[in-house]
LUMVEX-73740 format. One line per field, with one value per residue (C-alpha): residue in one letter; x, y, z. Coordinates in pm, 1 decimal, decimal comma. Last residue first. Layout:
N
seba = c(a  ...)
xx = c(X  ...)
yy = c(Y  ...)
zz = c(Z  ...)
END
This chain:
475
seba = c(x  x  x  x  x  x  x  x  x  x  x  x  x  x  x  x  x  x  x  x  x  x  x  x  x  x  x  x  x  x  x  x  x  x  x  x  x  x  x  x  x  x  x  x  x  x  x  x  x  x  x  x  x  x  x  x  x  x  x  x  x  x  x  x  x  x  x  x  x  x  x  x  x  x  x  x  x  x  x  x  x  x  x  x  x  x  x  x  x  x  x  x  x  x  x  x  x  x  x  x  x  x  x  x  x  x  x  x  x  x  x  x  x  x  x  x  x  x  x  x  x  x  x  x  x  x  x  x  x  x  x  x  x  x  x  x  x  x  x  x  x  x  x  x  x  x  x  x  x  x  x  x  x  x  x  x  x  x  x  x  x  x  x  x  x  x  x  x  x  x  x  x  x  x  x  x  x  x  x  x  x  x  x  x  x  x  x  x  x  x  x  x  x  x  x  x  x  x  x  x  x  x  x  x  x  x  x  x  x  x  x  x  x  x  x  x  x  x  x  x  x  x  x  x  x  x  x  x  x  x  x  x  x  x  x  x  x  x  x  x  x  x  x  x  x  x  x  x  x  x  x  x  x  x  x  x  x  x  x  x  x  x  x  x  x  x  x  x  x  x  x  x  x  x  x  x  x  x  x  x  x  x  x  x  x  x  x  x  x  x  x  x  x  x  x  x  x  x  x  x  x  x  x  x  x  x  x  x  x  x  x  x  x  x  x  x  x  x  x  x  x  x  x  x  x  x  x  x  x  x  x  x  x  x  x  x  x  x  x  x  x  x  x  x  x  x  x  x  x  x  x  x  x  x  x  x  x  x  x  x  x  x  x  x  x  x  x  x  x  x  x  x  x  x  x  x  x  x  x  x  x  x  x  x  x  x  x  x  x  x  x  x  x  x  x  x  x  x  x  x  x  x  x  x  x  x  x  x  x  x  x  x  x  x  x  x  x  x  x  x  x  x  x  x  x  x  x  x  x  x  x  x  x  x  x  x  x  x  x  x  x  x  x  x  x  x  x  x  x  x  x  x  x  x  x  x  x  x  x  x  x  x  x  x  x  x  x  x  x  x  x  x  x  x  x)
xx = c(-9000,3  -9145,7  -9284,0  -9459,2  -9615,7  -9780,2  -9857,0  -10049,4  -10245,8  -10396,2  -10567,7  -10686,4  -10820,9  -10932,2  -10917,3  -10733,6  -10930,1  -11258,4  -11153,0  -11131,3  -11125,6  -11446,1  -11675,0  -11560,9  -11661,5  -11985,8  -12121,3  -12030,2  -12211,7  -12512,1  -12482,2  -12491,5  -12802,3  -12996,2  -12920,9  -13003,5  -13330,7  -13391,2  -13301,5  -13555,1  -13532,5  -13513,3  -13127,2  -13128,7  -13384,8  -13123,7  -12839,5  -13015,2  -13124,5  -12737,1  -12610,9  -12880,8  -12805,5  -12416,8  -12493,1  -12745,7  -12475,4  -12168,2  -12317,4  -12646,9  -12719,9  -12573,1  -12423,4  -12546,7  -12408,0  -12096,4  -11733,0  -11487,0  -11153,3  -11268,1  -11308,9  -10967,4  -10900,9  -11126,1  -11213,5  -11595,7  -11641,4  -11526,3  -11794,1  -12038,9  -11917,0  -12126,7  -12465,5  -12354,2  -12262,3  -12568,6  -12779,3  -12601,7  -12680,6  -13067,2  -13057,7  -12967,5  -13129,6  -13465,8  -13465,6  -13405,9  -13719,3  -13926,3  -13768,2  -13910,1  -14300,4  -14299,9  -14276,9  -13928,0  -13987,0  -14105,0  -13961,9  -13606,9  -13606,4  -13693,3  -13471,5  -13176,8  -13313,3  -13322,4  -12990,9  -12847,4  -13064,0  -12958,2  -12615,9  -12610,0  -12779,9  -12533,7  -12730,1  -12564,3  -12853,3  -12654,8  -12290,7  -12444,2  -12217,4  -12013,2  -11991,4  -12121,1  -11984,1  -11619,9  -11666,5  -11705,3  -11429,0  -11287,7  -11368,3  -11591,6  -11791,0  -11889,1  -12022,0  -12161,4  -12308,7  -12491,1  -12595,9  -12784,4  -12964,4  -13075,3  -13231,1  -13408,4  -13533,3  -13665,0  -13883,1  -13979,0  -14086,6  -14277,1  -14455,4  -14557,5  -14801,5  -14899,5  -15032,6  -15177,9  -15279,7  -15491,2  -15596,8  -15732,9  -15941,0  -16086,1  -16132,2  -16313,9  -16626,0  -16595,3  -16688,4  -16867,8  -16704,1  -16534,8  -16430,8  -16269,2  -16062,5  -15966,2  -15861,5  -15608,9  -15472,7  -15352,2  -15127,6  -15334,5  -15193,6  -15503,1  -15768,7  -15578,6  -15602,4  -15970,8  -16071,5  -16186,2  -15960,0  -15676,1  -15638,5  -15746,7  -15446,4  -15220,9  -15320,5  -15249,4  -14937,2  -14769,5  -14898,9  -14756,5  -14416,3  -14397,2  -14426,4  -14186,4  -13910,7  -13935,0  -13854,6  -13564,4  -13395,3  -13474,5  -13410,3  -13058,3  -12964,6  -13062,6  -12806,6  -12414,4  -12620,9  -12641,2  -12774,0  -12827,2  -12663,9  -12364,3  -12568,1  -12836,8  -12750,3  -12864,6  -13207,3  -13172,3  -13146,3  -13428,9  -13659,9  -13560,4  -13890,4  -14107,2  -13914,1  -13805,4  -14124,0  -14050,0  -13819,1  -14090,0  -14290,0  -14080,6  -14041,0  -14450,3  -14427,6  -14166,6  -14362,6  -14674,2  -14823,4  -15187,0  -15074,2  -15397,8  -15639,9  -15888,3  -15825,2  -16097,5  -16312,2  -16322,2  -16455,0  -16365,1  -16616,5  -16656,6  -16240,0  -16271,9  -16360,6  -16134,4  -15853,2  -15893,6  -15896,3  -15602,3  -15409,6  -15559,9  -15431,0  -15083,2  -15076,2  -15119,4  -14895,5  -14653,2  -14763,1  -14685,0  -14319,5  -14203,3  -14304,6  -14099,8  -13786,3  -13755,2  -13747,5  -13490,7  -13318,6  -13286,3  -13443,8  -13277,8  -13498,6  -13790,1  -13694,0  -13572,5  -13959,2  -14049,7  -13845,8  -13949,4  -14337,2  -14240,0  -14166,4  -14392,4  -14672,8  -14468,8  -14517,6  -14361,8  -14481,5  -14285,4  -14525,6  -14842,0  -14985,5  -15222,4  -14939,6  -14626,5  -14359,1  -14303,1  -14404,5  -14758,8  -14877,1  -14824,9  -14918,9  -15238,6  -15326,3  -15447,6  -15758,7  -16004,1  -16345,2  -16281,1  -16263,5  -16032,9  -15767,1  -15789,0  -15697,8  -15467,7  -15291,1  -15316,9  -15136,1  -14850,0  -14753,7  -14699,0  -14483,5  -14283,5  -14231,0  -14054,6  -13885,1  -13729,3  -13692,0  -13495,1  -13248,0  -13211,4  -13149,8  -12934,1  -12724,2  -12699,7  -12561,2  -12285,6  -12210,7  -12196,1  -11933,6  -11720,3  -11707,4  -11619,3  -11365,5  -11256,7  -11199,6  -11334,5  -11411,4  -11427,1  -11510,2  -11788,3  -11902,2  -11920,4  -12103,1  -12356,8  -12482,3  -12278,1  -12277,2  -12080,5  -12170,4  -11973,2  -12005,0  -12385,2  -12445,9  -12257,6  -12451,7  -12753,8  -12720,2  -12636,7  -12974,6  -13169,4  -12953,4  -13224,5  -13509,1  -13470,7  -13520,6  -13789,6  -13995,3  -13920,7  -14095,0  -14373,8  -14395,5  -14426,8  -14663,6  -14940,3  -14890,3  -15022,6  -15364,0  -15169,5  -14797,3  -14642,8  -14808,0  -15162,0  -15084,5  -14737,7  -14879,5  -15158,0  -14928,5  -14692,6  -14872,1  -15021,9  -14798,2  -14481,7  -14495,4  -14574,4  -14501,9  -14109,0  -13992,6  -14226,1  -14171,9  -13826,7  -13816,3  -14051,6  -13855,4  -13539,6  -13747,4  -13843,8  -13447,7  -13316,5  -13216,9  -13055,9  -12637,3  -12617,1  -12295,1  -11983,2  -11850,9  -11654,7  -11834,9  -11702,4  -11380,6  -11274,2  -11376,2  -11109,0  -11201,9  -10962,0  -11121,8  -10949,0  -10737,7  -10855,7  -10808,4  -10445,4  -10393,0  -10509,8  -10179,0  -10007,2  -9808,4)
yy = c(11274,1  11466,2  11170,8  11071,6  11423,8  11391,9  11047,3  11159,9  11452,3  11215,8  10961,8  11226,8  11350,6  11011,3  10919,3  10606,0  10455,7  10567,4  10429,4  10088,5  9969,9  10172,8  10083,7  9709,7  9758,1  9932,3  9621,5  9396,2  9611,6  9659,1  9258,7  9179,2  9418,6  9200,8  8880,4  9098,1  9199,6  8843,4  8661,3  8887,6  9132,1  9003,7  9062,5  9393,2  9439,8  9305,6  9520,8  9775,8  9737,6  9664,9  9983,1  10193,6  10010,1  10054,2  10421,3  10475,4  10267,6  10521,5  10772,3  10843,7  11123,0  11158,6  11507,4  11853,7  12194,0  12012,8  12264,8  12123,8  12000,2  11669,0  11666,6  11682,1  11395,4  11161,5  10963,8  11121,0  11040,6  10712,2  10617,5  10826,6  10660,6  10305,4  10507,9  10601,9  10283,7  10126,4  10374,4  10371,4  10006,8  10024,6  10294,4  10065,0  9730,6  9951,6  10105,0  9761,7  9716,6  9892,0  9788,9  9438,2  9505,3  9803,1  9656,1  9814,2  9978,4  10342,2  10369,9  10272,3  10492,2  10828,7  10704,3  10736,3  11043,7  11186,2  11133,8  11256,9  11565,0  11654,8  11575,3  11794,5  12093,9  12102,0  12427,5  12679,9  12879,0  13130,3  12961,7  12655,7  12374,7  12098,2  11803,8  11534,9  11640,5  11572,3  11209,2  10985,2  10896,1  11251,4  11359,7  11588,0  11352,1  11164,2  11464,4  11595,1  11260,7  11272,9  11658,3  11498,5  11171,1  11430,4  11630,5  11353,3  11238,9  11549,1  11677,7  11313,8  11307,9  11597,1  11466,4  11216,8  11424,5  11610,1  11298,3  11168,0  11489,5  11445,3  11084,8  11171,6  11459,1  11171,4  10935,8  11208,3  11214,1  10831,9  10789,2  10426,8  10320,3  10086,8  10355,8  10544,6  10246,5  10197,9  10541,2  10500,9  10174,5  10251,5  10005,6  9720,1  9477,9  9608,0  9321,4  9074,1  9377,2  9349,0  9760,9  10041,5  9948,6  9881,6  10187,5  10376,6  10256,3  10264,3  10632,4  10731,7  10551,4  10691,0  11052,3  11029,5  10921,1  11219,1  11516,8  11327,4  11234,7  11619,2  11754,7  11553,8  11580,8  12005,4  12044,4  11879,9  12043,0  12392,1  12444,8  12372,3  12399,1  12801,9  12837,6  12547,3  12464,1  12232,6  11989,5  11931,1  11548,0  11541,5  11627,5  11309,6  11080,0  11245,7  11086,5  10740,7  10659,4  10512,2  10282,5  10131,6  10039,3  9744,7  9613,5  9697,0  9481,7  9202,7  9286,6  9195,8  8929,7  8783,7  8872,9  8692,0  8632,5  8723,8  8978,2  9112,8  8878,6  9041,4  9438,6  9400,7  9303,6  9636,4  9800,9  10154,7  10394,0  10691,6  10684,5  10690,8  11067,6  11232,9  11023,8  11106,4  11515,8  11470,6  11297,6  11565,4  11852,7  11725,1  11669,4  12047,8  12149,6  11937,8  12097,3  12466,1  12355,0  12152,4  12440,0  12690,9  12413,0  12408,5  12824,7  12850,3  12509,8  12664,8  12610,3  12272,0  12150,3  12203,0  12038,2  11706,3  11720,5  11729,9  11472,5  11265,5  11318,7  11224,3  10879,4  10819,2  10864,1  10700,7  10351,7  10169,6  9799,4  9546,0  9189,5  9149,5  9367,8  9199,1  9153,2  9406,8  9240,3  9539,0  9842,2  9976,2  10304,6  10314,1  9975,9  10002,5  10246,1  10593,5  10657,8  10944,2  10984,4  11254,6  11000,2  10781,8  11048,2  11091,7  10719,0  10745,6  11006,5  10795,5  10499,4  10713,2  10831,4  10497,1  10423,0  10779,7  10639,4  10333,4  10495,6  10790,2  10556,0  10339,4  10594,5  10699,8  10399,8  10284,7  10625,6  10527,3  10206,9  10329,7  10573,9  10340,3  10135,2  10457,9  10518,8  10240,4  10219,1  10575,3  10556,3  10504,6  10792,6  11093,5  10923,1  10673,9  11116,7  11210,2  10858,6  10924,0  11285,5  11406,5  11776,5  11901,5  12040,6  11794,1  11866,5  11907,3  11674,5  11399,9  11475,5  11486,3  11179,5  10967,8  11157,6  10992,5  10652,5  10638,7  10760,5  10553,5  10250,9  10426,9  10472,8  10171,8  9999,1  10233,4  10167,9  9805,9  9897,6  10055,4  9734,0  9540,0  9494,6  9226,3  9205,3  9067,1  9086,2  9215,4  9488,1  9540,7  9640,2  9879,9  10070,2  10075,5  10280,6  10607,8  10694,7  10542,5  10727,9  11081,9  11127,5  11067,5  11256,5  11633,4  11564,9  11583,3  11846,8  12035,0  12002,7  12142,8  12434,5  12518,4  12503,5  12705,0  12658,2  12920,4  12826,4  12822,0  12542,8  12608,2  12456,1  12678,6  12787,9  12403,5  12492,1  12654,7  12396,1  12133,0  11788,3  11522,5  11241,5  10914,0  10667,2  10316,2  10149,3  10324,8  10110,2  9822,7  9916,7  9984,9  10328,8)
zz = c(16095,4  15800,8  15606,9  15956,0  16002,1  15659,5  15671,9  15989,7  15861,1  15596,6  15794,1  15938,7  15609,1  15511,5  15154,3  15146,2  15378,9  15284,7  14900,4  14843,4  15263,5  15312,2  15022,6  15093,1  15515,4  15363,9  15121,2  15382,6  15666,5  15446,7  15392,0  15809,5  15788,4  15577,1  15753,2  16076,0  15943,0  15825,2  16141,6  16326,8  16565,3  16941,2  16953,0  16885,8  17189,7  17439,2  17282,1  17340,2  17711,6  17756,9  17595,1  17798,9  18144,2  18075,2  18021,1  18336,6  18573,9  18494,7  18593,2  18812,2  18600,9  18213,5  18262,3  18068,5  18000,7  17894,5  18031,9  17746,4  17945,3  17968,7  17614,3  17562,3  17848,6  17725,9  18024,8  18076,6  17683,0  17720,9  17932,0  17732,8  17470,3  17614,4  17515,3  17189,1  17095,2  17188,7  17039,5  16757,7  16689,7  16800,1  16506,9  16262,6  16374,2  16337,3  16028,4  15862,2  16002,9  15800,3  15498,3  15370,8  15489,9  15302,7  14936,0  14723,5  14416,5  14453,8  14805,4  14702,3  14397,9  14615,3  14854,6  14582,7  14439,7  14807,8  14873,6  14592,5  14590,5  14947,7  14923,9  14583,2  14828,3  15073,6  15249,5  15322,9  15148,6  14923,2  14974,9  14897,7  15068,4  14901,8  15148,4  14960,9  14645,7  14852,6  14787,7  15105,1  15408,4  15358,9  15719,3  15555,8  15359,9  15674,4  15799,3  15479,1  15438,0  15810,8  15724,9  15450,2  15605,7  15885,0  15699,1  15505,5  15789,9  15920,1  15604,9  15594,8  15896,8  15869,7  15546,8  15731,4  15994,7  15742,7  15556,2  15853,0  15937,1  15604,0  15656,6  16013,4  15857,0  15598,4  15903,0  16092,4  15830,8  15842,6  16170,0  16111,1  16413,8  16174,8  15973,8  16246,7  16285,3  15923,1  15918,0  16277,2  16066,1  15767,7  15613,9  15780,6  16050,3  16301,5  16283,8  16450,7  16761,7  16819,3  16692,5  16942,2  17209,3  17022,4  16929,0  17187,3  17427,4  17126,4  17059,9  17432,6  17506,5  17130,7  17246,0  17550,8  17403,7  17149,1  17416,2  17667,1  17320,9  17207,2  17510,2  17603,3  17225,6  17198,2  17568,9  17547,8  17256,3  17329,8  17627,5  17481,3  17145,9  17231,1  16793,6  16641,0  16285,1  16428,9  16667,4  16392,4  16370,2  16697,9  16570,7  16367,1  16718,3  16839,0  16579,4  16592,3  16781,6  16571,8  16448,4  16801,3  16837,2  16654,1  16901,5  17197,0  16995,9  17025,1  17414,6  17421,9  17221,1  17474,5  17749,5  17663,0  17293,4  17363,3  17653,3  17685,0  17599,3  17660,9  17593,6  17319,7  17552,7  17698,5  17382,9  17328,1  17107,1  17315,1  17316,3  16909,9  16883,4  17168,8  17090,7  16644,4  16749,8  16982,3  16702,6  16447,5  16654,7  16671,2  16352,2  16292,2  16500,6  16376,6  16042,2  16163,0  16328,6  16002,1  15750,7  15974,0  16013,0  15609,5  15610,2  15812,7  15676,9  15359,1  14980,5  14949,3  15186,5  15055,8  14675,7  14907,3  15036,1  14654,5  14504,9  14836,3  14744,0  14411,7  14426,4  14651,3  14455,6  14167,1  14347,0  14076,9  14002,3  13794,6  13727,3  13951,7  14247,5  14465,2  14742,3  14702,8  14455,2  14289,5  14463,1  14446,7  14345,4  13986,6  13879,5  14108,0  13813,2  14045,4  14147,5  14218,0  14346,5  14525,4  14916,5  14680,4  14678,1  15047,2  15054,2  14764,6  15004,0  15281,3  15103,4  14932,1  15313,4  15394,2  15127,6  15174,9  15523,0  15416,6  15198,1  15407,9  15719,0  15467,7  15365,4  15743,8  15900,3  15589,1  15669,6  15988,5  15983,7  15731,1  15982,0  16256,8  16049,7  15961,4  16344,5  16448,2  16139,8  16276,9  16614,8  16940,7  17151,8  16852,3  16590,4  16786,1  16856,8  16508,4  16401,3  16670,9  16550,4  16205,2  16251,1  16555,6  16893,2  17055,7  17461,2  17416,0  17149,3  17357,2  17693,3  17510,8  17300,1  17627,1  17773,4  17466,7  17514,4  17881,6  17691,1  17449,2  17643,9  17825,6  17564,8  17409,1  17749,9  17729,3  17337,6  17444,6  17695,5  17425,4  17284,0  17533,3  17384,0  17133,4  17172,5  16839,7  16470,1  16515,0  16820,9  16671,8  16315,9  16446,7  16674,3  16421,7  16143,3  16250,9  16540,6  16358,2  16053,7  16221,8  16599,3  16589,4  16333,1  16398,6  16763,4  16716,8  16460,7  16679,1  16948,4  16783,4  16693,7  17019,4  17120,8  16867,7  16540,3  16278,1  16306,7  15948,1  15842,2  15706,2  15964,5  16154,8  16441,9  16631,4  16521,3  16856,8  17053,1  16920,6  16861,5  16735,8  16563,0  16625,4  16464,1  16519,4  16207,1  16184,8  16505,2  16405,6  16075,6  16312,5  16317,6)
END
């Protein structure tokens, strides 16, 4: 064989495996949509409205989570079709295996697992800045030393944001105690956030300014699709309940509902904050690390800012419950194949859970979110996930010619095939290209860094890889 051709090699899928993971099949379709909802509404519905009214699209950036909404929606059905005809761990880098090979696939990993590394920082940052402002409301305070990252403005010399630090630590401690009981705590604090979101709409919409829609587009279209870009963040959610294909119970019919249901429920509630947002405070007033507070305390409604801090909190701590999850089951993927160390894939036989992929990722995010600023990881989350989108979206093409799959009886079908795929990869592509030179500078070195990591040992270790130097030393 080739050696382009080796590169290629792909993952062979075989329906009577798909129980054998190792995995606990313990989710069903209501908790899938809470994990969704409890990813996507948390960070981003607290944070990002405020950053892309200031930064890119003004008043108009309850549309540019419309227009991400819709984006996603469109790869969201892609990831249901693949999830339900591949009800394996390992979301959009299992399925690039399966249609296009393994350095695809490798390379989309690698994506993904910076996606999901800095989701888990960036978020833990956030989260760090409405717990000091709870903190604050008792009269307490931390050393700024010890809740600010080097190099983050006001903050001189090496900074460590321990509050974030240890939030992780702990979140990573939850999960390695079983998904069963990891998915309850998810589904009562969703709830919970859920609550407060309504709660901060019903207080602030008495307070909305229609001059602070004017000017609405301040930037015009193109600030507009820029914040579309950034919305992107706040909506990667679905994409980690895919990663919990293999531990769902009926995934053939759960999956679908879990990802659909959870991107309707979160969208509306993205919409309907922005749309308050922005009009209870001018938008250049909004590029603040906690916006939805600092809104309630310009209304002088301080008594629901401190409730709004909590959910926040909740709220956060949900998606890093998710992200995290997904992060783990995305190693143990990857590790399975053999293209990482076999630690990553080493399974609790008490929990089944793989509980040193779980620490190990978590100590690294941990590390990232104590020392690295926000503004210089949020959106490397972005390019990421706007990659696997894409590639996901165009495998459904593939998918529908793969003749072993074709033979596996998918509970759900892309609609209006193939134009709804080509539309998705296109649409993503497009909002790729309006991030900004250093996000893709950054993301050009993650690829580096994984492409090396892959030829000096992936390579050599793949089990595929491995199965076919053993058939070729026998013919």
């Amino acid at each position: 064989m080739k050696a382009s051709q080796r590169l290629l090699v792909k993952k062979s899928v075989n329906p009577a495996n798909f129980n054998k993971g190792g995995l606990e099949k313990t989710l069903s379709a209501f908790s899938l949509t809470m994990m969704g909802v409890g990813a996507i509404v948390g960070s981003g519905i607290f944070i990002t409205p405020g950053i892309i009214a200031a930064k890119y699209a003004g008043p108009a950036a309850m549309l540019s989570f419309v227009i991400a909404a819709v984006v996603c929606s469109l790869a969201a059905l892609c990831y249901a079709e693949f999830s339900s005809t591949i009800p394996l761990a390992g979301s959009a880098y299992t399925y690039v295996y399966t249609v296009f090979g393994e350095f695809l696939a490798w390379i989309l990993g690698w994506s993904l697992i910076s996606e999901y590394l800095f989701a888990v920082s960036s978020v833990a940052v956030s989260w760090s800045s409405y717990f000091q402002n709870l903190m604050s409301g008792f009269g307490l305070k931390l050393p700024t030393f010890l809740t600010a990252a080097a190099g983050t403005a006001g903050v001189s010399g090496a900074g460590f944001n321990l509050i974030a630090f240890v939030v992780v630590l702990a979140v990573s401690l939850l999960l390695v105690g079983g998904l069963q009981e990891s998915t309850r705590v998810n589904s009562i604090m969703v709830i919970v956030k859920i609550l407060v979101i309504v709660l901060f709409i019903g207080v602030a919409i008495f307070f909305v300014k229609p001059a602070n829609y004017h000017p609405f587009m301040p930037h015009g279209v193109s600030g507009l699709v820029k914040g579309a870009s950034l919305a992107f963040y706040a909506y990667i959610g679905f994409d980690a309940v895919s990663t919990a294909s293999e531990e769902v119970k009926n995934p053939k019919r759960n999956m679908p509902i879990g990802i659909v249901c959870s991107l309707v429920v979160a969208s509306i509630l993205y919409v309907a904050m922005a749309a308050v947002l922005v009009g209870v405070v001018h938008y250049s007033k909004l590029n603040v690390g906690d916006p939805v507070a600092y809104a309630l305390a310009v209304i002088h409604q301080n008594w629901a800012a401190g409730i709004v801090s909590l959910g926040a909190v909740v709220g956060m701590t949900t998606v890093l419950i998710v992200m995290l999850y997904g992060g783990t089951r995305l190693l143990f993927a990857i590790s399975r194949d053999g293209l990482l160390p076999k630690v990553f894939r080493t399974v609790s036989p008490h929990t089944k859970v793989p509980v040193k992929s779980t620490w190990i990722f978590g100590i690294i995010a941990s590390v990232f979110a104590a020392v690295i600023p926000l503004d210089k990881i949020a959106e490397l989350v972005n390019i990421g996930t706007l990659f696997a989108f894409a590639m996901v979206s165009i495998g459904v093409v593939f998918l529908r010619r793969h003749e072993t799959l074709q033979q596996i009886n998918s509970s759900f079908k892309v609609p209006f095939y193939p134009v709804l795929p080509v539309v998705s990869f296109l649409a993503c592509v497009y909002l790729m290209l309006n991030l900004q030179a250093f996000t893709w500078h950054m993301f050009g070195i993650w690829l580096v860094i994984g492409i090396v990591i892959y030829f000096a040992y992936s390579y050599r270790h793949s089990r595929i890889r491995a199965g076919l130097r053993a058939k070729e030393s026998k013919s």
